[in-house]
C-alpha positions, 0 to 999 in steps of 0.5 A: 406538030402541035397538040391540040387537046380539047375536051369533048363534051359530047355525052353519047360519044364519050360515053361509047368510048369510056364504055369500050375502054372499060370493057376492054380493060375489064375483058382483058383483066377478068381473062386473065384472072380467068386464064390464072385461075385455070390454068392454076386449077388445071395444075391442081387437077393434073397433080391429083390426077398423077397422085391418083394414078400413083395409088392406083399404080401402088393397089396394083402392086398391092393387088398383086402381092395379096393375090400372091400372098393368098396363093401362097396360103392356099397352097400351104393351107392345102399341104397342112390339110393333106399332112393333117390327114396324113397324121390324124391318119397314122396317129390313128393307125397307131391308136387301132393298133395299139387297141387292137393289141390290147384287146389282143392281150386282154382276151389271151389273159381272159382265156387264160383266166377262164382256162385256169378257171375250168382247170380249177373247177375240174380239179375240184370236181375230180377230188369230190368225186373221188372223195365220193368214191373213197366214201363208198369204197369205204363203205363197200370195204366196210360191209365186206369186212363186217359180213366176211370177218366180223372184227372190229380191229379191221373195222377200225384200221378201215376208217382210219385210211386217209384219201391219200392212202387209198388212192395209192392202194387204188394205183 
C-alpha cells in the first residue's frame, strides 16, 4: 500500500473540513471545560447545601433546648411568683400581727394611763372637798363654841386640828 498524500488546494473543501475540525476540537475541549466546571460547582453547592443542612440541623437542636430552657424558667419563675406571694404574705401576717400587738399594748397602757389619771384627779378632787369640808366644820365648830361657851382656849385648840386629826374624829 502505498501513501499517497497530496495537497489539497480546494479552499471551500479545505476550509469546511478545518472548520468541522476546529468546532470539534472546540466543542469537545469547551464541554469538557464546561462538564469540569459543573460538575465542580455542583460539588461546591452540595458541600454548602450539607453544611447548611448542618446548621439547620444544630438551630433545631438549638431550638429545642431554648424552648426547654424557657419552660424550665417559666415554671421557676411561676414557683418563685407563688413563693413570693407566700412570704410577702406571711411576712405581712407577722407584720399585722406584730402592729396589732402593739397597738394592743398601747391602748392597755393609754387605759392604764387614763385610769391612773382619773384616779388621781379623783383623789385629788376627794381631798379638796374634804379640806372644804374640815373648813366648814372648822367654821361650824367655831361658831358653836363662840355662841355656847365663849372661850377663847376652845377657840385656839379648834384652829390648831389638823385635817388629819379631824378626819380621824370624823371615823
Amino acid at each position: 500500500m502505498s501513501c499517497n498524500l497530496s495537497l489539497n488546494l480546494d479552499v471551500f473543501e479545505t476550509n469546511i473540513i478545518n472548520l468541522s475540525v476546529v468546532i470539534g476540537t472546540v466543542v469537545v475541549v469547551v464541554g469538557e471545560a464546561a462538564s469540569t466546571m459543573l460538575t465542580q460547582r455542583r460539588e461546591k453547592i452540595q458541600i454548602i447545601l450539607q453544611r447548611i443542612d448542618k446548621e439547620v440541623d444544630t438551630a433545631r437542636i438549638d431550638l429545642i433546648t431554648a424552648k426547654k430552657r424557657v419552660e424550665t424558667a417559666s415554671i421557676r419563675s411561676e414557683t418563685i411568683k407563688t413563693l413570693s406571694k407566700k412570704v410577702l404574705h406571711e411576712s405581712e401576717t407577722q407584720e399585722n400581727k406584730q402592729l396589732r400587738d402593739e397597738i394592743l399594748l398601747l391602748r392597755k397602757k393609754t387605759e392604764r394611763s387614763i385610769q391612773s389619771d382619773r384616779y388621781q384627779k379623783l383623789k385629788i378632787a376627794g381631798q379638796n372637798v374634804l379640806r372644804i369640808r374640815f373648813v366648814k366644820v372648822k367654821h361650824t365648830l367655831l361658831k358653836t363654841f363662840d355662841t355656847t361657851t365663849g372661850h377663847d382656849s376652845n377657840h385656839l385648840k379648834i384652829n390648831q386640828l389638823t385635817y388629819q386629826e379631824l378626819t380621824h374624829i370624823i371615823k
